[in-house]
KOLLOLO-807428 format. One record per residue (C-alpha): residue number from 1; chain; x negated, y, z negated. Coordinates in steps of 0.001 Angstrom, whole numbers, padded with zeros to 6 digits. Last residue first. Layout:
% KOLLOLO-807428
(NUM, 'A', (X, Y, Z))
...
//
This chain:
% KOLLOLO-807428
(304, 'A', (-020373, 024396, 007699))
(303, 'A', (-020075, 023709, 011328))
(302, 'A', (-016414, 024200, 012048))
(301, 'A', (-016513, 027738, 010411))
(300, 'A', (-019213, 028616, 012594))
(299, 'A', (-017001, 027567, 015517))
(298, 'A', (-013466, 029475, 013751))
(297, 'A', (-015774, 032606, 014102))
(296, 'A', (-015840, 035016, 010843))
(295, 'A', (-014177, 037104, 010314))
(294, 'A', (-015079, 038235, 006669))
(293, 'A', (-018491, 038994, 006939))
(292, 'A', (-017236, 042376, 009013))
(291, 'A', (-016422, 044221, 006514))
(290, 'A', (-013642, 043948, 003367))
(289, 'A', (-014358, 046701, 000929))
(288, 'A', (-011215, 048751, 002248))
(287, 'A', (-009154, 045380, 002578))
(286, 'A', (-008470, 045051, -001584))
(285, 'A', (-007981, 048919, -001965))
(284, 'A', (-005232, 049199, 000695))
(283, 'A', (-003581, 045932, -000573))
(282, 'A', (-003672, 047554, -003460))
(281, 'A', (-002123, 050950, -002701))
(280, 'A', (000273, 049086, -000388))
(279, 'A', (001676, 046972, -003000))
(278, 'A', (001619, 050133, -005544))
(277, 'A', (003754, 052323, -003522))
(276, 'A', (006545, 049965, -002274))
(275, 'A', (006622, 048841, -006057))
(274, 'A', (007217, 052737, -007477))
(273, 'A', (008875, 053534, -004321))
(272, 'A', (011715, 050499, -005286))
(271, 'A', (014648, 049791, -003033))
(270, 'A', (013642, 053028, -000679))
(269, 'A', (010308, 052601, -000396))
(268, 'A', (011004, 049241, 001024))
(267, 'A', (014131, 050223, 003249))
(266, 'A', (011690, 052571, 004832))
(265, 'A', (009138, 049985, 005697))
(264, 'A', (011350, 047550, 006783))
(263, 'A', (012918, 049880, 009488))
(262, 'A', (009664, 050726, 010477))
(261, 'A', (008936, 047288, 011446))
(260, 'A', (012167, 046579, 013091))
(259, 'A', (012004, 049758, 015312))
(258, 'A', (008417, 049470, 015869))
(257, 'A', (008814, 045790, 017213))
(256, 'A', (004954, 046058, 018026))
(255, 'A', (004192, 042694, 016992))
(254, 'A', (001521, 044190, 014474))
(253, 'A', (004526, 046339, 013140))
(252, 'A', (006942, 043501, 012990))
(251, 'A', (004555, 041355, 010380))
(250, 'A', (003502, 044695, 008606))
(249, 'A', (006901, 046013, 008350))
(248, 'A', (008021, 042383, 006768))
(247, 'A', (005444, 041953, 004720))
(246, 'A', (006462, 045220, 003191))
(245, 'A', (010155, 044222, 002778))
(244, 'A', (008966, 041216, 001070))
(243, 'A', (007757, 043329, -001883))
(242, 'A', (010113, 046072, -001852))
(241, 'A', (012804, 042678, -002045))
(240, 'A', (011182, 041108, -004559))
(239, 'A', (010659, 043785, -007089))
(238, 'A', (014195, 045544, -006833))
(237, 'A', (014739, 041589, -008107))
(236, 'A', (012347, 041780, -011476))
(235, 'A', (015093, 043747, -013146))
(234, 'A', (017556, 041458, -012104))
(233, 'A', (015908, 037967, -013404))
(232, 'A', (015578, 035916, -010669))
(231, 'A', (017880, 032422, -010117))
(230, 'A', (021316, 034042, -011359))
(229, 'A', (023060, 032065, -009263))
(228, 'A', (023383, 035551, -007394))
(227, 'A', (020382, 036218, -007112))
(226, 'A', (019403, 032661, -005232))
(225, 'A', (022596, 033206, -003060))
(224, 'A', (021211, 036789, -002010))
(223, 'A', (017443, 035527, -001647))
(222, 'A', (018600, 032895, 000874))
(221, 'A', (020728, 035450, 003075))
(220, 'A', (017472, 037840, 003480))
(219, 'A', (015188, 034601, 003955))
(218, 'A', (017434, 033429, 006646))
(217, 'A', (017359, 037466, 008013))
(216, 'A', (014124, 037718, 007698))
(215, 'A', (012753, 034549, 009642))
(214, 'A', (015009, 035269, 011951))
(213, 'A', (013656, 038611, 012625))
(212, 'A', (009975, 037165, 012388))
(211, 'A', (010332, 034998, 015323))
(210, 'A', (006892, 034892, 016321))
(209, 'A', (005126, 035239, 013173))
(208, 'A', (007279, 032680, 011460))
(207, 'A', (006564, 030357, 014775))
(206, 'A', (002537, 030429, 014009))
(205, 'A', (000454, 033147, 015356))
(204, 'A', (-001875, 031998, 014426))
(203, 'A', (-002909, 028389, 013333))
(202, 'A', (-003728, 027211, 009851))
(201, 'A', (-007290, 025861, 009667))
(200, 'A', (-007428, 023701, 006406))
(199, 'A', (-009683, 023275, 003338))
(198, 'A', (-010469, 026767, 002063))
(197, 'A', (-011395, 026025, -000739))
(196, 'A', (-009485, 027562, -003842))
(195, 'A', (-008608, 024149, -005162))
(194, 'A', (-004728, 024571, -006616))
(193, 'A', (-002760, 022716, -009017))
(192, 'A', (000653, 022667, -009763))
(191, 'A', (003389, 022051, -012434))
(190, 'A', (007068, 020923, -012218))
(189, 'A', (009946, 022279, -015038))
(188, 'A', (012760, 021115, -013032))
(187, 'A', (012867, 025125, -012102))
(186, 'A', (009494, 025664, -010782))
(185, 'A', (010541, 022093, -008054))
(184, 'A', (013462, 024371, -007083))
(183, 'A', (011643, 027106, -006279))
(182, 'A', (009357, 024873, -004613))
(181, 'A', (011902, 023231, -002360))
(180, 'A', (013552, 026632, -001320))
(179, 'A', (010251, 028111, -000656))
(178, 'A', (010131, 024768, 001753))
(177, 'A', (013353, 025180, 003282))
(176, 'A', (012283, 028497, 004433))
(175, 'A', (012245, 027936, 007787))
(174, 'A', (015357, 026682, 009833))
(173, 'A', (017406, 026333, 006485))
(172, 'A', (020714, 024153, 006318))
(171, 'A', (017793, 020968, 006140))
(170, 'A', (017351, 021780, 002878))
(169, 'A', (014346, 019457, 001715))
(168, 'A', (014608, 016362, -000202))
(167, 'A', (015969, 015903, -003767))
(166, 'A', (014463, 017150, -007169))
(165, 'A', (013615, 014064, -008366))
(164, 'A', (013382, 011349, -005888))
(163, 'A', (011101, 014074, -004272))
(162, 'A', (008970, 014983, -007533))
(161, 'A', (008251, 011389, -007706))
(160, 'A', (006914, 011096, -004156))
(159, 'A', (003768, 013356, -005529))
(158, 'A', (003159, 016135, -003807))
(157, 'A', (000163, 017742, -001390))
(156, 'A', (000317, 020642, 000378))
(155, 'A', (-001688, 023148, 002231))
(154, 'A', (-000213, 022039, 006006))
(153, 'A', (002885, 023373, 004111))
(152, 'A', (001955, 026537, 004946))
(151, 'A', (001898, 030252, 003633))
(150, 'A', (001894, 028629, -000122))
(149, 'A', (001449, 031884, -002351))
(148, 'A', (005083, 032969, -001744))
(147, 'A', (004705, 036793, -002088))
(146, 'A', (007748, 038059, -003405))
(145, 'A', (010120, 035039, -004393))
(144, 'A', (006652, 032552, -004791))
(143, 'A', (005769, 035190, -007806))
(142, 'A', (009067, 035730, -009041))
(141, 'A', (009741, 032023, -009713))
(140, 'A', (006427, 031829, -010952))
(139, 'A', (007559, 034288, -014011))
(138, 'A', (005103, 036680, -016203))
(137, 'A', (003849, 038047, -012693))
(136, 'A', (000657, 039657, -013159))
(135, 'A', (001091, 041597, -010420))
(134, 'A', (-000946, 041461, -006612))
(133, 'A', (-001137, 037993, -006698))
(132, 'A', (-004405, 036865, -005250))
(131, 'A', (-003576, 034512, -001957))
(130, 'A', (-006043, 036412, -000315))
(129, 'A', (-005741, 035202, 003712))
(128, 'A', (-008915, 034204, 005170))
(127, 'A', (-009901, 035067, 009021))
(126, 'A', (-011097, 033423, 012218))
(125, 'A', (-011302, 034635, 015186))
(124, 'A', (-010249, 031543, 017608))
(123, 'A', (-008523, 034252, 020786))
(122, 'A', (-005418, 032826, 019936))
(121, 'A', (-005695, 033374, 016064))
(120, 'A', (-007143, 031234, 013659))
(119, 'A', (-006595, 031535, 009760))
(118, 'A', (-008035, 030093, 006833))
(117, 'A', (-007278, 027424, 004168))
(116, 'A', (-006869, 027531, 000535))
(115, 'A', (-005986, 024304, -001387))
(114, 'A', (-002666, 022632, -002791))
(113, 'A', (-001672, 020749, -005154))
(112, 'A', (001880, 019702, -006283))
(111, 'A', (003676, 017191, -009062))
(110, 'A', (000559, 018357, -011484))
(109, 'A', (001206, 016307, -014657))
(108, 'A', (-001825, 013747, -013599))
(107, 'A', (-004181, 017001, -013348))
(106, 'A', (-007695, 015679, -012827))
(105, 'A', (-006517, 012741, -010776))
(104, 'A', (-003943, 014676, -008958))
(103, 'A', (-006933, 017438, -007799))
(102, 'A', (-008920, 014628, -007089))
(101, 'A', (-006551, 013291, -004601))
(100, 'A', (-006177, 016703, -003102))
(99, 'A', (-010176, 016700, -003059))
(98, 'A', (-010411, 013622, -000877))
(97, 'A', (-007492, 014696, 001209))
(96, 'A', (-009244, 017482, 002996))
(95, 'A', (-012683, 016388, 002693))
(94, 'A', (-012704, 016231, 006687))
(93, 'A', (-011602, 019579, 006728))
(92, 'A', (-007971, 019880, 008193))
(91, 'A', (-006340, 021454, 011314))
(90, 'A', (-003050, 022865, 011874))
(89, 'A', (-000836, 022678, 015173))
(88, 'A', (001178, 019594, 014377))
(87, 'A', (001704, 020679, 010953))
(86, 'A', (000217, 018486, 008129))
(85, 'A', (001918, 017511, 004904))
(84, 'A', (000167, 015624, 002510))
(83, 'A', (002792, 012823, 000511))
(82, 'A', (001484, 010862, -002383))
(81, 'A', (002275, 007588, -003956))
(80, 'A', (002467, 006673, -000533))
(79, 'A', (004815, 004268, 001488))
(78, 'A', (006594, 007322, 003967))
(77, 'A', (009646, 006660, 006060))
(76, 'A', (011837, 009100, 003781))
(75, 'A', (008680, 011206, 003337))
(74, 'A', (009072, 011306, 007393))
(73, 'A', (012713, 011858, 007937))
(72, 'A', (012813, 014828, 005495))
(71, 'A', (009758, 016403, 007329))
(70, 'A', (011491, 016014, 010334))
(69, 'A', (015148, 017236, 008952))
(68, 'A', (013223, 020799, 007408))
(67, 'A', (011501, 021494, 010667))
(66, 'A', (014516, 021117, 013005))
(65, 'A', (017024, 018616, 014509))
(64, 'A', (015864, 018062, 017521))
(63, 'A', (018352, 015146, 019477))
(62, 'A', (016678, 011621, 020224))
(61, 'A', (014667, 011720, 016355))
(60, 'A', (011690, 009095, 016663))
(59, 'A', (009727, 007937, 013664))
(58, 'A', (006246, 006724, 014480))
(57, 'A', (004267, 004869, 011613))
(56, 'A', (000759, 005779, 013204))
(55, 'A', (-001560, 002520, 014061))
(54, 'A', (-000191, 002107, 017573))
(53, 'A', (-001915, 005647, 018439))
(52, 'A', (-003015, 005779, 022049))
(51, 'A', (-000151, 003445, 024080))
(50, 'A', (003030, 004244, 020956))
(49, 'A', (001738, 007861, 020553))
(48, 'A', (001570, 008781, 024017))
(47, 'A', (005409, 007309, 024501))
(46, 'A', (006532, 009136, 021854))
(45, 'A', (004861, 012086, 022837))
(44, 'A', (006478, 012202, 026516))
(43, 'A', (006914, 015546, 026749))
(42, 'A', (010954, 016041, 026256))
(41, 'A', (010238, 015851, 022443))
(40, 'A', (013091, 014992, 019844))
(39, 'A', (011745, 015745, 017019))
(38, 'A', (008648, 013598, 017071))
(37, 'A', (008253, 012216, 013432))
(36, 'A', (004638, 010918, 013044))
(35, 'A', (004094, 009230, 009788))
(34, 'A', (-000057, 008725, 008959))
(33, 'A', (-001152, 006232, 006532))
(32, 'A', (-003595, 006654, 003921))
(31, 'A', (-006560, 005011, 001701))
(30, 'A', (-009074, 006426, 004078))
(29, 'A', (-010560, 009260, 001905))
(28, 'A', (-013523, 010849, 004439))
(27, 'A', (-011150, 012198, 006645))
(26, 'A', (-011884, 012555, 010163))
(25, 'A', (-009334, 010176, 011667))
(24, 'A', (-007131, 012982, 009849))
(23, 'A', (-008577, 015679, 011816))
(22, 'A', (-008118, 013907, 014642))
(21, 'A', (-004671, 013432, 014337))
(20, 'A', (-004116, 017611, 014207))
(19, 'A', (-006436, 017691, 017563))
(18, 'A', (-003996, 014846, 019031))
(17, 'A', (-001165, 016908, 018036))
(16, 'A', (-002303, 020115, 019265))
(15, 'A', (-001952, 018826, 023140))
(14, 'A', (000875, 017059, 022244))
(13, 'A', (003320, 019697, 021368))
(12, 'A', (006472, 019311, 022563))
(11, 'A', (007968, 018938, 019206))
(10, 'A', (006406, 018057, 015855))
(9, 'A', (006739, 016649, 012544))
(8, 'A', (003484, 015293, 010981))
(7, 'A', (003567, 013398, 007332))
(6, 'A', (000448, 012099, 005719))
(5, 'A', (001393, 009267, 003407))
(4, 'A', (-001542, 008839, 000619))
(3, 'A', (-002159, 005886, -002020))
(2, 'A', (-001403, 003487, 001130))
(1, 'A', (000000, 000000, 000000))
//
């Protein structure tokens, strides 16, 4: 029986798939299995998988049926103790899952680890995100509401408990069924664990980037039903939504939807100036000292 079940949904992406396989070929723990779930691919991945693959457990869904369903499909399928998620299009170290599984071993209450990672744009320039919060949040469920620490779930590692636990994902949400899962993980009491390394390459710009109006308004919609089950403390909520407001404006800005992005912006000052001001003060102050060193090629990167 496989300690680790390493779980892949994907769609019409081939290409990246094979590079995301090879990563795990890579891997210097080999007490896994891999779970392919192709979503319903018109590309012939199935097929691919079945003639260059055999070893991969390969669940097939006829009709897509989104992120959240995949995933759900493939920790159903899964054996492990343990279930790593990797996206199609993301990369991982080749110590990867050997330090996840230490992680677990030095923290046997931990239900989730993660590690850091980096990010690669289309042109490969490489950069890290800082995952430092910028408050001392008191509450994790406020911290993962306004910055949500975990960008991807290529990052994370569980144990299968924590699934027959707190359910599967919520396959209602397009993409951010798995801030849903973690808040809901926080609130059966669940800890985590994090190794700073930056252990996986995280491609950009990912689908969030790219659809970032739908991405707000699911998250938007989310955040009202989680206030109003009384999920975030109400003077922490004016909090939230400056915060994610912000990320927002910056997401659209860079994308050049001007109207969107400075629509964000204003409706962040407005819901809290105090927050809207001191976000952008210290994200200001953290990227002034920030030179060159810190993009680094995704080649040189590759090497070390």
């Amino acid at each position: 029986m496989p300690l680790v079940s390493v779980v892949i949904p994907t769609r019409d992406r081939r290409g990246a798939l094979e590079r995301a396989l090879a990563s795990i070929e890579a891997q210097r723990f080999r007490n896994f299995e891999v779970v392919v779930v192709d979503d319903g691919s018109v590309d012939d991945t199935a097929a691919w998988l079945r003639l260059n693959r055999p070893s991969v457990s390969l669940v097939e869904i006829q009709q897509p049926g989104g992120a959240a369903a995949a995933r759900n499909r493939g920790v159903a399928r899964a054996r492990g103790e343990l279930i790593a998620f990797l996206d199609d299009d993301d990369f991982w170290h080749p110590s990867y899952l050997e330090a996840q599984v230490a992680q677990f071993e030095a923290h046997p209450k931990a239900d989730l680890c993660t590690t850091g990672h980096i990010e690669v744009d289309a042109a490969r320039r490489v950069s890290r995100p800082d995952l430092r919060p910028l408050y001392p949040y008191p509450e994790a469920v406020v911290h993962f509401l306004a910055e949500c620490p975990i960008h991807t779930l290529s990052v994370v590692a569980c144990r299968r408990a924590a699934f027959d636990r707190i359910g599967p994902f919520d396959e209602s949400l397009s993409i951010v069924h798995d801030l849903d899962w973690y808040l809901r993980l926080i609130a059966s009491g669940g800890q985590m664990a994090h190794c700073a390394a930056a252990l996986v390459e995280r491609s950009m710009p990912g689908g969030l980037v790219s659809r970032h109006r739908h991405w707000f308004t699911e998250e938007r919609a989310f955040h009202r039903r989680f206030f109003a089950a009384g999920g975030c403390p109400k003077g922490r909520q004016r909090r939230v939504r400056s915060s994610r407001a912000l990320l927002f404006a910056r997401t659209a800005l860079a994308k050049k939807d001007f109207v969107f992005g400075l629509s964000r912006l204003a409706e962040a000052f407005f819901v809290s100036p105090l927050d809207a001001g001191y976000i952008s003060a210290r994200r200001l102050a953290r990227r002034w000292p920030r030179n060159a060193n810190t993009m680094l090629t995704a080649e040189v990167l590759e090497e070390r």
